[in-house]
DRENKEMI-539178 format. One record per residue (C-alpha): x, y, z. Coordinates in steps of 0.05 Angstrom, whole numbers, plus 5000, padded with zeros to 4 digits. Layout:
N
<r><east>X</east><north>Y</north><up>Z</up></r>
...
END
This chain:
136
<r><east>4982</east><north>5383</north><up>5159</up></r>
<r><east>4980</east><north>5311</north><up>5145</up></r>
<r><east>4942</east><north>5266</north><up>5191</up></r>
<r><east>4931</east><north>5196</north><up>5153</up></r>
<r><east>4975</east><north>5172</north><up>5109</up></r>
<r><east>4959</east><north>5105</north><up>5068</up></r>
<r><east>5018</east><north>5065</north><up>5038</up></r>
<r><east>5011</east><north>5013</north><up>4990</up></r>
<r><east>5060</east><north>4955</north><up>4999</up></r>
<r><east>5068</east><north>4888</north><up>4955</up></r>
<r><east>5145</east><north>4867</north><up>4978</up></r>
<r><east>5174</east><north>4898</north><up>4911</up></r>
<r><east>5228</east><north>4943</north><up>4921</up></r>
<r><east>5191</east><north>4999</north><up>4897</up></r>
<r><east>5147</east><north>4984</north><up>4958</up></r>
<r><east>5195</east><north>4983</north><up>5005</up></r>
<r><east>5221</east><north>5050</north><up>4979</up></r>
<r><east>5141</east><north>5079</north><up>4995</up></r>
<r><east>5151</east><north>5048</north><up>5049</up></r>
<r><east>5210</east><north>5082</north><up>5078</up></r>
<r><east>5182</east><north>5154</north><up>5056</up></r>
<r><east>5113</east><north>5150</north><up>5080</up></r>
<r><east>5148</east><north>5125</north><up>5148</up></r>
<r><east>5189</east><north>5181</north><up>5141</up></r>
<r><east>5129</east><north>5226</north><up>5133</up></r>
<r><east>5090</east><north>5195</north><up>5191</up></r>
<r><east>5136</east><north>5205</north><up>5237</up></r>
<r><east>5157</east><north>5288</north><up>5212</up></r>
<r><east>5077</east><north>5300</north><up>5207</up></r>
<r><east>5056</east><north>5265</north><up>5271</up></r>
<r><east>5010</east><north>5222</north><up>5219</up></r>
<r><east>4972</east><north>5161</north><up>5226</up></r>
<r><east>4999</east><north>5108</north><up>5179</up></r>
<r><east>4955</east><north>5063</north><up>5150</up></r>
<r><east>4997</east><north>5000</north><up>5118</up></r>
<r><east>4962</east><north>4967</north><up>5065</up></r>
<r><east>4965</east><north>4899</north><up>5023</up></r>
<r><east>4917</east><north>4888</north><up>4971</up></r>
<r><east>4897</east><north>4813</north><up>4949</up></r>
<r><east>4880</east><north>4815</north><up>4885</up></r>
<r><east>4829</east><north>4752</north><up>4863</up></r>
<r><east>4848</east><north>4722</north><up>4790</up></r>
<r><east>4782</east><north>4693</north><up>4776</up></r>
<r><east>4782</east><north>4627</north><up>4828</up></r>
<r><east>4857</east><north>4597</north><up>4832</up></r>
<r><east>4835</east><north>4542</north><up>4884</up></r>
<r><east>4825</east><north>4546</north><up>4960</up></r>
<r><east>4899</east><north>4524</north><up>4979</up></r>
<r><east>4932</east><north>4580</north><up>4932</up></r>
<r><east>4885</east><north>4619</north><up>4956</up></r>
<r><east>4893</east><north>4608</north><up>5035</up></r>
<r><east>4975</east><north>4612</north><up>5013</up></r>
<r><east>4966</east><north>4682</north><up>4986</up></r>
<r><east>4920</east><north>4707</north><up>5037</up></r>
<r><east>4985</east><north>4679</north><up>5090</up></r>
<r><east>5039</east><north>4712</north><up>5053</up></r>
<r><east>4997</east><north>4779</north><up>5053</up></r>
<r><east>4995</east><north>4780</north><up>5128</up></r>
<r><east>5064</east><north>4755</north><up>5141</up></r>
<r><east>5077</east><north>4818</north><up>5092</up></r>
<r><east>5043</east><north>4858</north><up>5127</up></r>
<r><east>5073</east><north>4836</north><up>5198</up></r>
<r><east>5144</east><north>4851</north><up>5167</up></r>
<r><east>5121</east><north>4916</north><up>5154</up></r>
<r><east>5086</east><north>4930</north><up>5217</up></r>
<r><east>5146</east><north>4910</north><up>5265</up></r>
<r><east>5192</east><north>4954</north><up>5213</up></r>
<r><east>5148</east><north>5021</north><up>5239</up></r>
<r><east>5133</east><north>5004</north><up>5305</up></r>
<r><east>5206</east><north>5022</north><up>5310</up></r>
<r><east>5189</east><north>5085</north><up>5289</up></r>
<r><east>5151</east><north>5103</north><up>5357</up></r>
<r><east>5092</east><north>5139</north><up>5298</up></r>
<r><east>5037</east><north>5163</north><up>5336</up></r>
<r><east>4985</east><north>5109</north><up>5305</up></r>
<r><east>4998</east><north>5050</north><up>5268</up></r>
<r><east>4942</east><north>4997</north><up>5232</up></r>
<r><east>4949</east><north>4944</north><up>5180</up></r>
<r><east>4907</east><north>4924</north><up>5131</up></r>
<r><east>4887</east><north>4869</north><up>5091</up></r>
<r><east>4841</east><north>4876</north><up>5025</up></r>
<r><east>4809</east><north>4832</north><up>4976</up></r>
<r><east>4792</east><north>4847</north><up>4896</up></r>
<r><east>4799</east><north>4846</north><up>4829</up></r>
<r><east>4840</east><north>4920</north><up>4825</up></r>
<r><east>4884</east><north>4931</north><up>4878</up></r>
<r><east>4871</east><north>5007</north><up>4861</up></r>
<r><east>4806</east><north>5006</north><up>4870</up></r>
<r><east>4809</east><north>4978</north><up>4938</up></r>
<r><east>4859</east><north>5037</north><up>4955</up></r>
<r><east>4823</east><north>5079</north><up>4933</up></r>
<r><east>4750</east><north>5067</north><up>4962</up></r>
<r><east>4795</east><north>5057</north><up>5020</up></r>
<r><east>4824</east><north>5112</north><up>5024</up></r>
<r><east>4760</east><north>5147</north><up>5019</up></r>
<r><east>4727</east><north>5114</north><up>5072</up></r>
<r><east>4786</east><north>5139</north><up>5119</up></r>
<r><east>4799</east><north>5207</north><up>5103</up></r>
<r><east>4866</east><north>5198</north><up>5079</up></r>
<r><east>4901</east><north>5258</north><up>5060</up></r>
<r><east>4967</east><north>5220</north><up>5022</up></r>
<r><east>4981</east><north>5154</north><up>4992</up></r>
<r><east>5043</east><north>5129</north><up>4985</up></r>
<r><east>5062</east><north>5079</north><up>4927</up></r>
<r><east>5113</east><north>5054</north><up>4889</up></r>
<r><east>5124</east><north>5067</north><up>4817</up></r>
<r><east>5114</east><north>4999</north><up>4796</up></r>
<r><east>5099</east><north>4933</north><up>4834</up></r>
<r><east>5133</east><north>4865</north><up>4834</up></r>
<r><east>5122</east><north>4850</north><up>4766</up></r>
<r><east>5142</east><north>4912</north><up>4732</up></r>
<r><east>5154</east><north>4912</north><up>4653</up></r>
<r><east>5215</east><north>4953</north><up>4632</up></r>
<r><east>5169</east><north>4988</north><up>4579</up></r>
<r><east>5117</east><north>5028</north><up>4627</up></r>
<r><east>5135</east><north>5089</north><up>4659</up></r>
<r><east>5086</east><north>5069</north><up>4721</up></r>
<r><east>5057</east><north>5011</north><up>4733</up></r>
<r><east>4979</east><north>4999</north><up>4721</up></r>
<r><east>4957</east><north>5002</north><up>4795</up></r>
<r><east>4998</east><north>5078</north><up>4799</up></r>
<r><east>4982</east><north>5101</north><up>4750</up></r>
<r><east>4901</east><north>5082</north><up>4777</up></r>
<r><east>4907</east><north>5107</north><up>4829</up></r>
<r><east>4948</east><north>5172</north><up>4809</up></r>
<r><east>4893</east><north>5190</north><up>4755</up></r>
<r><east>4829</east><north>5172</north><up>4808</up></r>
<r><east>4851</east><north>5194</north><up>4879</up></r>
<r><east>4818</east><north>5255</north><up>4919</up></r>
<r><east>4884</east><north>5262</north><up>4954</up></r>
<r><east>4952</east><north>5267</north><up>4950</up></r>
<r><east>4989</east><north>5217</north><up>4910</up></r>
<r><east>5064</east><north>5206</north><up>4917</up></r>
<r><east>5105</east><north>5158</north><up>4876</up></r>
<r><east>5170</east><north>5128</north><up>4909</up></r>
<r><east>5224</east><north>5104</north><up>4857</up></r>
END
């Protein structure tokens, strides 16, 4: 049985499609959901881009949160990270909580046609303890 379950958002669609399943699973498994966005730092961009980004991550994550409240899931957090690989902050993550599944998208919201999966999935796909599925 499933009883966390991390997903991985970034506003792609590929996000939204994680999204949708690991709501989907939540709510069949009786699951804590854990919502994730993952700011990754560039080296230092400036404090205005910076406070910008760090806004548009939580306003993210607020769409995403009202989106599976309707879902009446048993628990529900968001969460905010900071670093330089957004896998590696879902992964240690996901360690530190016990998750038994993440959910991710193939590829994020600057995907190149070439790659099968993106960088970040295919990170986190090759490194997690858990369960890893991939929404296209």
């Amino acid at each position: 049985m499933l009883s966390k379950i991390l997903v991985g958002i970034d506003g792609s669609q590929y996000s939204d499609k994680a999204f949708e399943y690991a709501i989907f699973l939540a709510s069949r498994c009786k699951s804590d959901l854990l919502i994730v966005n993952v700011l990754e730092e560039y080296g230092n961009v400036g404090y205005s881009i910076s406070k910008e980004l760090e806004r548009q991550s939580k306003e993210l994550l607020e769409t995403y949160r009202h989106r599976a409240e309707k879902s009446n899931l048993s628990s529900l957090s968001t969460i905010q990270l900071r670093g330089i690989s957004a896998a590696g902050q879902i992964l240690g993550l996901a360690d530190s909580k016990g998750v038994d599944t993440i959910v991710i998208g193939s590829r994020g919201p600057h995907e190149v046609k070439e790659f099968l999966l993106g960088s970040t999935t295919y990170k986190i796909v090759h490194n997690a303890k858990c369960a890893v599925v991939i929404a296209k």
